[in-house]
C-alpha positions as CSV (number, residue, x, y, z in Angstrom):
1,X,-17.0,-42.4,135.0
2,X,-17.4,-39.8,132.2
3,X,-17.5,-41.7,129.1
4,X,-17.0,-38.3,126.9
5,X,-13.8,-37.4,129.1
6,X,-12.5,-41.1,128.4
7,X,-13.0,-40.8,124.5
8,X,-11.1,-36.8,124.6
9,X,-8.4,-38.1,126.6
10,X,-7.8,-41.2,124.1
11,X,-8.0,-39.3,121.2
12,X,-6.0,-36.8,122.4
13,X,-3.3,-39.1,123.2
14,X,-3.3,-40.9,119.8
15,X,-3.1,-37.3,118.1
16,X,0.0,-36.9,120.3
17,X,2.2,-39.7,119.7
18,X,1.0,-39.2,116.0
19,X,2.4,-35.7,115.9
20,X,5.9,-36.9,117.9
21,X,5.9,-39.3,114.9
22,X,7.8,-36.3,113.0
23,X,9.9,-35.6,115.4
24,X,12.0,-39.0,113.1
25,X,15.1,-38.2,112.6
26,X,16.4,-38.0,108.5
27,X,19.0,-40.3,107.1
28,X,17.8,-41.7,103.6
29,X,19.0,-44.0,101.9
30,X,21.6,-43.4,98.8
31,X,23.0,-46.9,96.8
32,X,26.3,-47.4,97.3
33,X,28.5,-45.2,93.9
34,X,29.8,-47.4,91.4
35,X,32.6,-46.5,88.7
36,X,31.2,-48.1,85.8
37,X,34.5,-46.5,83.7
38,X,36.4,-49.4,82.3
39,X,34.2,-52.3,84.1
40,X,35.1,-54.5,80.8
41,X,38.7,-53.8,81.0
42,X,39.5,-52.0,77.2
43,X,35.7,-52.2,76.8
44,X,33.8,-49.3,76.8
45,X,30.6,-50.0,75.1
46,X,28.0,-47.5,74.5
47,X,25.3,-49.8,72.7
48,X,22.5,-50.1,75.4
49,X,21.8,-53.6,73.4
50,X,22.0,-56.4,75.7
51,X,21.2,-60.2,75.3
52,X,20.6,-60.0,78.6
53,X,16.9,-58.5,77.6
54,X,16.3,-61.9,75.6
55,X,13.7,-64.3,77.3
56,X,15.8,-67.9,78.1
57,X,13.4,-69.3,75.9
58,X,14.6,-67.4,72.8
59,X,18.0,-67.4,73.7
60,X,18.5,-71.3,73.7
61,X,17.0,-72.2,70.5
62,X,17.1,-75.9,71.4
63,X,13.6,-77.4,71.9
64,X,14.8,-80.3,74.2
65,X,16.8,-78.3,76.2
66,X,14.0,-75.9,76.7
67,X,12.1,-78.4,78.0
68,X,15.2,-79.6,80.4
69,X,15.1,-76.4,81.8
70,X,11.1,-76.0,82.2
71,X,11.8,-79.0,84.2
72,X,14.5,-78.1,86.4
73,X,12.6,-75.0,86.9
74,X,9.8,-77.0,88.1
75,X,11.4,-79.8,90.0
76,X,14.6,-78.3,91.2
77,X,15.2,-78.5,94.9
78,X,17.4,-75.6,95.5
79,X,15.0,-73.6,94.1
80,X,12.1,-74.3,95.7
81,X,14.6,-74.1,99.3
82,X,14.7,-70.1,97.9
83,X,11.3,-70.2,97.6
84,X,10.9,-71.3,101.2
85,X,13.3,-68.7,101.9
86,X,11.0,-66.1,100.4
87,X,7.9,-67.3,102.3
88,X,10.5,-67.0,105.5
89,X,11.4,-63.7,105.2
90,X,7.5,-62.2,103.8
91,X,6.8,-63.6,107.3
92,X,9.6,-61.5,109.0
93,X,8.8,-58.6,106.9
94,X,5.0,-58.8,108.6
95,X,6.6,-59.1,112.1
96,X,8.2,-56.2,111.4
97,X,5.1,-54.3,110.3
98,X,2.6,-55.5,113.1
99,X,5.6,-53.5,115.0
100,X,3.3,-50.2,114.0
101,X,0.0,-51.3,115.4
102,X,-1.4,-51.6,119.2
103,X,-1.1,-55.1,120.9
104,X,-4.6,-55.6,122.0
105,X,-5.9,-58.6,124.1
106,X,-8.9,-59.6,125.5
107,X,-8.7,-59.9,129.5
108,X,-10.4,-61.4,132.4
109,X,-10.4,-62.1,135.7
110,X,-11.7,-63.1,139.2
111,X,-10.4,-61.8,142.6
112,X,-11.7,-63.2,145.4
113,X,-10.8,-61.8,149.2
114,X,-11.9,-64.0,152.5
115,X,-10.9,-62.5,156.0
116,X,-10.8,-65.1,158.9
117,X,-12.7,-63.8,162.1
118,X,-11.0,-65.9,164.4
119,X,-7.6,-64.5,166.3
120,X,-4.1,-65.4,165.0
121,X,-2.9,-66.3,168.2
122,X,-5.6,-67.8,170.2
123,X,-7.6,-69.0,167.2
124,X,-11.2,-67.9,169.2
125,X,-13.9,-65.6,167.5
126,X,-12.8,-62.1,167.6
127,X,-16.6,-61.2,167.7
128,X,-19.5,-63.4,168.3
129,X,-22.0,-64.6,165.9
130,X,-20.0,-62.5,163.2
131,X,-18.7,-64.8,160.3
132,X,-15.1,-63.8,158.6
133,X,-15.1,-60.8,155.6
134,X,-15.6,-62.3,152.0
135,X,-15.6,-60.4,148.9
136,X,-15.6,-60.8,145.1
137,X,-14.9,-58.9,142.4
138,X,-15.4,-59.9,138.6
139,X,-13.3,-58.0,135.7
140,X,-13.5,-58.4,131.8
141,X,-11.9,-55.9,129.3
142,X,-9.4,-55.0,126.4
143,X,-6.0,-54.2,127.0
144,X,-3.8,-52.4,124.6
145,X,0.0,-51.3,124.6
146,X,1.3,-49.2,122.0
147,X,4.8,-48.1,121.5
148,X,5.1,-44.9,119.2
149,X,8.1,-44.8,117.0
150,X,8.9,-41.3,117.5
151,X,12.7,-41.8,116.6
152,X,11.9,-44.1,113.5
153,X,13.4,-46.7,115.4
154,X,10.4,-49.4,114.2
155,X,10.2,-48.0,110.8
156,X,14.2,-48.6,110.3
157,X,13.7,-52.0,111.3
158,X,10.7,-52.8,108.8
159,X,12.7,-51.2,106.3
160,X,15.6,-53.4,107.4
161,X,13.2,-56.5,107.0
162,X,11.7,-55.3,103.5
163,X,15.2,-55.4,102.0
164,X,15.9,-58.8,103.4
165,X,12.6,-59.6,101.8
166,X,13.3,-58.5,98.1
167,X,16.9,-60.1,99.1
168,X,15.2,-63.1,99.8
169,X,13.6,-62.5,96.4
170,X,17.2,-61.9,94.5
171,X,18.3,-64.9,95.9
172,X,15.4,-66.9,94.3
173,X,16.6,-65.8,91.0
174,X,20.3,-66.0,91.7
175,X,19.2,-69.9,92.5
176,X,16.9,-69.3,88.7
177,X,19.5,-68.3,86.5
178,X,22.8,-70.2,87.6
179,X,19.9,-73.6,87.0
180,X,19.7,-72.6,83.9
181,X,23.2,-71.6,82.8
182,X,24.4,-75.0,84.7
183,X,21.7,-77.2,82.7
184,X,22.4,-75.3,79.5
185,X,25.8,-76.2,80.0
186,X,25.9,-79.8,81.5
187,X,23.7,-80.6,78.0
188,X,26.5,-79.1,76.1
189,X,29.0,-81.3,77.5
190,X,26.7,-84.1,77.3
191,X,26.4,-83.7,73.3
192,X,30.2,-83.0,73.0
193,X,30.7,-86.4,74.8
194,X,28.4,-88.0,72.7
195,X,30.7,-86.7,69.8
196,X,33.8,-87.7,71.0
197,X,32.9,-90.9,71.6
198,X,31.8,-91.4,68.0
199,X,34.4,-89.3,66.7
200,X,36.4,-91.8,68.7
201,X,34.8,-94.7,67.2
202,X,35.6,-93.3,64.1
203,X,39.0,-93.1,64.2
204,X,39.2,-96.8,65.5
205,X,37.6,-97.9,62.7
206,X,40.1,-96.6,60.8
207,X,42.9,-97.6,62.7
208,X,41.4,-101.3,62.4
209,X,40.9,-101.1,58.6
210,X,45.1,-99.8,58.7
211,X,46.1,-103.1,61.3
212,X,44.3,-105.2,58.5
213,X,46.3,-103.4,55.5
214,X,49.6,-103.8,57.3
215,X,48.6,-107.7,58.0
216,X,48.2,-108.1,54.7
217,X,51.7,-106.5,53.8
218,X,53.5,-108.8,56.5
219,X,51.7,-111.2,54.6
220,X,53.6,-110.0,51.3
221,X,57.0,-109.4,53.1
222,X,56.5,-105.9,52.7
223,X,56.5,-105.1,56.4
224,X,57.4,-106.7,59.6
225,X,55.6,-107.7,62.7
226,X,57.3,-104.6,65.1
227,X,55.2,-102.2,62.9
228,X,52.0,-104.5,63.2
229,X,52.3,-104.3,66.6
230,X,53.2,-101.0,67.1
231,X,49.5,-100.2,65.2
232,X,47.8,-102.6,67.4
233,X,49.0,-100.5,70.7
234,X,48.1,-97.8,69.1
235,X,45.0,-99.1,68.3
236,X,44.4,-100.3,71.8
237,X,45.3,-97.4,73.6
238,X,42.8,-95.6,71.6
239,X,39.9,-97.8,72.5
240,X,41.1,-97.7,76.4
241,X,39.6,-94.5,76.1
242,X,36.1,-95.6,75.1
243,X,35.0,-97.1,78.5
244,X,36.0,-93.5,80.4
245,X,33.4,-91.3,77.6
246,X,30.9,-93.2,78.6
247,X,31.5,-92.9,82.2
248,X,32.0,-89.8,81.8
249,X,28.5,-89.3,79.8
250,X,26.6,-91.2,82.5
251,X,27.4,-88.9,85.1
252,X,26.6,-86.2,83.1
253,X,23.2,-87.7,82.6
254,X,23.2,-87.9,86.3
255,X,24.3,-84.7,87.8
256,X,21.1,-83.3,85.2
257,X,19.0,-85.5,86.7
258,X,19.7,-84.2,89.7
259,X,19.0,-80.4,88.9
260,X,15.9,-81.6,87.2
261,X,14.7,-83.4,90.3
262,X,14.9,-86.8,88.6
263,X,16.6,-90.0,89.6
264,X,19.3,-90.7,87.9
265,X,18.5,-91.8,84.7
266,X,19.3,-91.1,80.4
267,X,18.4,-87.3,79.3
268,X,16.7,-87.6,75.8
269,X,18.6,-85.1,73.9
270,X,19.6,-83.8,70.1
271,X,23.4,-83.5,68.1
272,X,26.1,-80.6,68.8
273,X,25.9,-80.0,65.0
274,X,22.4,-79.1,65.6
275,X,23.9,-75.8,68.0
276,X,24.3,-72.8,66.4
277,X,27.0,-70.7,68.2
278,X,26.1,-66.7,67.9
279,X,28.9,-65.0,66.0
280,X,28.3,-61.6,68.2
281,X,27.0,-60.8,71.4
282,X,25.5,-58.0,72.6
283,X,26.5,-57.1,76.3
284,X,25.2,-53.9,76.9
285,X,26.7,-50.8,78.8
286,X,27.6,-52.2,82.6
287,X,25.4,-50.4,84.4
288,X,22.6,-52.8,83.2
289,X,24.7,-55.9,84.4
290,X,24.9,-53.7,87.6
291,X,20.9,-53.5,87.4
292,X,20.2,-57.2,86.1
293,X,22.4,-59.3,87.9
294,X,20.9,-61.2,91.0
295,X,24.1,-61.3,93.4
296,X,25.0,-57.4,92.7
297,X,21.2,-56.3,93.2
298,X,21.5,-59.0,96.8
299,X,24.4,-57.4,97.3
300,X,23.1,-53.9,97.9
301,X,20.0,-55.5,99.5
302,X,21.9,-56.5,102.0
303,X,24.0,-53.5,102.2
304,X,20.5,-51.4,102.7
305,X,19.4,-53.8,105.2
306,X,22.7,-53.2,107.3
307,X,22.1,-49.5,107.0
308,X,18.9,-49.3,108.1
309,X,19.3,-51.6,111.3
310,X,22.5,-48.9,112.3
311,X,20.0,-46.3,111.7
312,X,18.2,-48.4,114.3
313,X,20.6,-48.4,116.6
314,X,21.0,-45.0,116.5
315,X,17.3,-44.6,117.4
316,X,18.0,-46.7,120.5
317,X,19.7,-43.7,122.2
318,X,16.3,-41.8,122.6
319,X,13.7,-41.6,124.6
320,X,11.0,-44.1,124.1
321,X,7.3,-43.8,124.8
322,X,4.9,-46.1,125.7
323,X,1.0,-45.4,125.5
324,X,-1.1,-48.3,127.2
325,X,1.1,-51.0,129.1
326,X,-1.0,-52.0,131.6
327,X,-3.9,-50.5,130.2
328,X,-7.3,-51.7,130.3
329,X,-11.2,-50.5,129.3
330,X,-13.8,-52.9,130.4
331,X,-16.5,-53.5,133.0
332,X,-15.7,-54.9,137.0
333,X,-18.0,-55.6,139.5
334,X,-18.7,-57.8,142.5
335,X,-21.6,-59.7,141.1
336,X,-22.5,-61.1,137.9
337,X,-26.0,-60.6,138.0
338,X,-25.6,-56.7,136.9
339,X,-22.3,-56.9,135.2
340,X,-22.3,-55.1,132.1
341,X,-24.6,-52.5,133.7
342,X,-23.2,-48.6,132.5
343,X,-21.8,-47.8,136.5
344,X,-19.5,-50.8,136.1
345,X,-17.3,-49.3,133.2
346,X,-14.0,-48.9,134.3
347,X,-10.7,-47.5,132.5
348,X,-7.1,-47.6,133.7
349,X,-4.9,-45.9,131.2
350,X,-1.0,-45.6,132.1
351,X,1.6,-44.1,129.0
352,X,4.9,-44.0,129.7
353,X,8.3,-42.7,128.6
354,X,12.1,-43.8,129.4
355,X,15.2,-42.4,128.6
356,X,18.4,-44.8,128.4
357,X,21.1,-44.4,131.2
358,X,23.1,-46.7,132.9
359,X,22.9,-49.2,129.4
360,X,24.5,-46.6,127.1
361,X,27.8,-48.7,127.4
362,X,26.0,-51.3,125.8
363,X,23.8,-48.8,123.0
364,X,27.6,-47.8,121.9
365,X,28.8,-51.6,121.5
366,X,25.1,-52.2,119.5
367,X,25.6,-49.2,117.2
368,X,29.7,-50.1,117.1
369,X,28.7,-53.5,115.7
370,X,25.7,-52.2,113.1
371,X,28.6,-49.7,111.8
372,X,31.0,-52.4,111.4
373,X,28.2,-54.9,109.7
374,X,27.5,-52.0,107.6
375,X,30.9,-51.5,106.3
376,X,31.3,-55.3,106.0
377,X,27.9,-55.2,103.8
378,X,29.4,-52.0,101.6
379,X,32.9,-53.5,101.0
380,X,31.0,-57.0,99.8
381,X,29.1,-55.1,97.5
382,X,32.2,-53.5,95.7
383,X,33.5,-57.0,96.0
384,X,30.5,-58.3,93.9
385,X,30.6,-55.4,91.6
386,X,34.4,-56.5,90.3
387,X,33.6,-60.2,90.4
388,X,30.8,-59.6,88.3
389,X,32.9,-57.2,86.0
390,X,35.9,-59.4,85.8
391,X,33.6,-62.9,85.0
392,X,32.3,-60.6,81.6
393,X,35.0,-59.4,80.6
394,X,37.0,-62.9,81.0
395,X,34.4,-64.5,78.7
396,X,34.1,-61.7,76.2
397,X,37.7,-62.4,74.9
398,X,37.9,-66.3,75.9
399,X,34.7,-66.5,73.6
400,X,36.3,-64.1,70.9
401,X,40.0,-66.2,71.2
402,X,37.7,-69.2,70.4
403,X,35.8,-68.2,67.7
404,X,39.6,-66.8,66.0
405,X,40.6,-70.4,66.1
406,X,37.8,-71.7,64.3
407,X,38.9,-71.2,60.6
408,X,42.6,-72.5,61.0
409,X,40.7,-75.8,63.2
410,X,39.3,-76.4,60.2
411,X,42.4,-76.1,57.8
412,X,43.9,-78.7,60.2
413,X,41.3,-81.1,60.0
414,X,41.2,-81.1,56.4
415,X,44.9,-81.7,56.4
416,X,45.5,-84.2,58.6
417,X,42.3,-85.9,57.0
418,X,44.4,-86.0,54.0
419,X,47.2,-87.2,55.2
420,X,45.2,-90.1,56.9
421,X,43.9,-91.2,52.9
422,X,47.7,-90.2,51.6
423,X,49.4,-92.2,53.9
424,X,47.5,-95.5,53.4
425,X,47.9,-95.2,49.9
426,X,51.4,-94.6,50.0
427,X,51.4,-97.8,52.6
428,X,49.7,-99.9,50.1
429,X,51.9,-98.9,47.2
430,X,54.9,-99.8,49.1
431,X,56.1,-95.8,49.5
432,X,55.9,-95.2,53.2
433,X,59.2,-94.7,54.3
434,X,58.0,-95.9,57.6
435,X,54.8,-97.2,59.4
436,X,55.1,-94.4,62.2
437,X,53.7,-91.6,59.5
438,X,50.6,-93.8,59.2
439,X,50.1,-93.9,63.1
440,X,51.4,-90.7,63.6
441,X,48.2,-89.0,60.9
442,X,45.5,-91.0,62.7
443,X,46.7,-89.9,65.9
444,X,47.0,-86.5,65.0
445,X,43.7,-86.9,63.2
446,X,41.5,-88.2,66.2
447,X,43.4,-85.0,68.3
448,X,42.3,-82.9,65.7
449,X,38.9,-83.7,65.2
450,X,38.4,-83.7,69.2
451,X,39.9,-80.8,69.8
452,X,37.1,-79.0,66.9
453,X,34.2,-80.6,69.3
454,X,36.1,-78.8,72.4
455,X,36.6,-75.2,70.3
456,X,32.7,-75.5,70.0
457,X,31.8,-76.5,73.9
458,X,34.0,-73.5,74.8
459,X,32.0,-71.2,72.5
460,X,28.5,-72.3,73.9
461,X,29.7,-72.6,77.2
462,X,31.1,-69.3,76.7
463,X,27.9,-68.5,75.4
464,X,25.7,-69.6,78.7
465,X,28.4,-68.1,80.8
466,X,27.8,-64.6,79.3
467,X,24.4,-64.9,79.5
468,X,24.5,-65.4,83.3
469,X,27.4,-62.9,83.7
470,X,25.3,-60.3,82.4
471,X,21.6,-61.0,84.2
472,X,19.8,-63.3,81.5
473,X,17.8,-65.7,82.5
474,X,15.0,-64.3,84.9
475,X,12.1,-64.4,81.8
């Protein structure tokens, strides 16, 4: 066989297919339009600032809950599931891409042919002294099949497959930055549990110092027992409440245990009064929530994904071709002994091409479907776009409706904190019209006080919740 004639006819073939490559049909990609026009309702901000920009570990200024989260960022199991789920889908995305080159595969094989001499029928020697026809014949060689992706019907799909890849990768830090918004907030809670229950304390203390002053006026005739025991259920009712903080503060410790990838166990931590609360926040222009967030970013992922695999289908309607199925180069011969001699190359090269017919039915329900999945992947994204919207602009003004109650909190602390010292002295002196003033202040007191400790949860929740809303988290 003509070696040079093999090598031209190859060549030409690969130059061929190469060439048909451009023949791909053009439908680029274009992200979906978003109205970014009153995303934060009343909002329009034009200050590019954005505390999304900030690293986590500047933006929580607490050194123990930095090193909760280091932990949880370590240790977590549902993050390190997302970083299976990357490893998954890089492996697709190489599938995808081997799609481009030949499959090659080493072959070999052994025919052998025997011939009986002896008739079918009457089972004597058709010729005498003449033994039956044997024959062997030895093969070894590469085979190759190659499908060229003239339509763009492979490079669709490995587009597909690099979008769920980077999806794959958006969902890794979807899993980063909800971790750290839920620990930041769980150890928030924590320390405002660990305040009301002293706060708590507190005001049972007090209340036990006033069930000793009004013994001691029943003692004097200057009160009755009904007003004793009205402070004592008071009193009681109050300390009922102790048992359910700190069952309240263990699971807490618990559930951030669990994020950490602890057993359940105490979290070492520092005082709410330690928290500073940031009197502004900086949220940007949406557009860079739009280009920061993790679910909006997987949501157009997967929208590019579904748009590329209908482009796919599309393909499907053309004509493929096939170079090399069934294709092999190698050496055969009858006999081992001169095997790889030159005379004993051999080449068998088939291409092929096919044109869809009788399965167009099913082509149309394929392409029907990838529309509809494309749609259903466009619609989702909008649907991400206004959750995202509405969560910011909800805890811009719950955080700013907080922060306005702050100043007149603090007028009615010190007022009712005065009335709790006023009252007792008017008790002592006799001047208390009645004993339900007294137990009426402390009450009012302890509500008070607690509800100052839940005014600054909200605000740092509000705080971590912004943050998230608005793509912080991933430095």
């Amino acid at each position: 066989m003509n070696l040079k004639y093999l090598k031209g006819s190859v060549l030409l073939g690969l130059i061929t297919s190469i060439g048909l490559t451009s023949c791909q049909f053009v439908n680029k990609y274009h992200s979906p339009e978003v109205d970014t026009e009153g995303l934060y309702r009343e909002e329009n901000p034009v200050d590019t600032t954005t505390i999304a920009n900030i690293p986590w570990r500047e933006y929580y200024k607490d050194p123990i809950l930095q090193g909760l989260i280091e932990e949880g960022l370590a240790n977590n199991y549902d993050l390190q599931i997302a970083y299976t789920r990357i490893q998954q889908a890089e492996a697709s995305l190489s599938i995808a891409n081997a799609a481009y080159f030949p499959s090659v595969a080493l072959v070999g094989g052994v025919t052998q042919n025997r011939n009986s001499n002896r008739d079918a029928l009457t089972g004597m020697p058709k010729e005498k002294n003449v033994l039956g026809y044997h024959s062997e014949q030895y093969s070894l060689g590469i085979s190759a099949s190659w499908e060229a992706d003239i339509w763009g019907k492979l490079n669709r799909q490995a587009r597909s497959s690099l979008a769920d890849f980077k999806n794959s990768e958006e969902y890794k830090n979807l899993i980063q930055t909800s971790l750290i918004s839920n620990i930041a907030t769980s150890y928030y809670t924590l320390l405002s549990l660990d305040e009301q229950l002293k706060i708590t304390n507190e005001t049972i203390g007090l209340m036990k110092e006033t069930v000793q002053i009004m013994e001691a006026l029943f003692k004097a005739g200057q009160t009755n027992r009904a007003a004793i025991e009205q402070m004592k259920a008071t009193l009681y009712s109050t300390e009922i409440s102790i048992p359910s903080l700190e069952s309240s503060i263990r699971q807490t410790e618990n559930s951030i245990c669990v994020m950490l990838g602890r057993k359940p166990g105490p979290i070492f931590r520092n005082n709410i009064d330690l928290q500073k609360v940031p009197e502004m926040f900086d949220h940007g222009v949406p557009a860079q929530m739009l280009a920061k967030r993790p679910d909006v970013k997987s949501a157009e992922l997967s929208f590019r994904s579904a748009f590329e695999l209908k482009n796919a289908a599309q393909a499907s309607f053309y004509p493929s071709i096939t170079l090399g199925t069934g294709s092999i180069i190698g050496y055969g011969a009858s006999s081992l002994s001169k095997f790889f001699q030159p005379e004993n190359i051999f080449a068998s090269i088939i291409g092929s091409i096919s044109q869809p017919i009788f399965a167009k039915k099913q082509l149309i329900g394929q392409l029907k479907v990838r529309k509809a999945k494309e749609e259903e992947a466009l619609l989702t994204f909008k649907q991400t776009v206004l959750t995202a919207s509405q969560e910011v602009s909800d805890v811009l003004y719950s955080y700013k409706a907080s922060l306005s109650k702050n100043a007149t909190r603090t007028k009615q602390v010190e007022s009712l904190n005065k009335v709790v010292d006023d009252t007792k002295v008017l008790l002592i002196a006799g001047e208390v019209s009645s004993y339900i003033e007294v137990i009426n202040a402390e009450q009012s007191y302890l509500q008070a006080r607690l509800g100052q400790v839940s005014d600054k949860l909200e605000q740092l929740e509000a705080s971590v919740k912004l943050y998230r809303s608005l793509g912080g988290g991933l430095e």
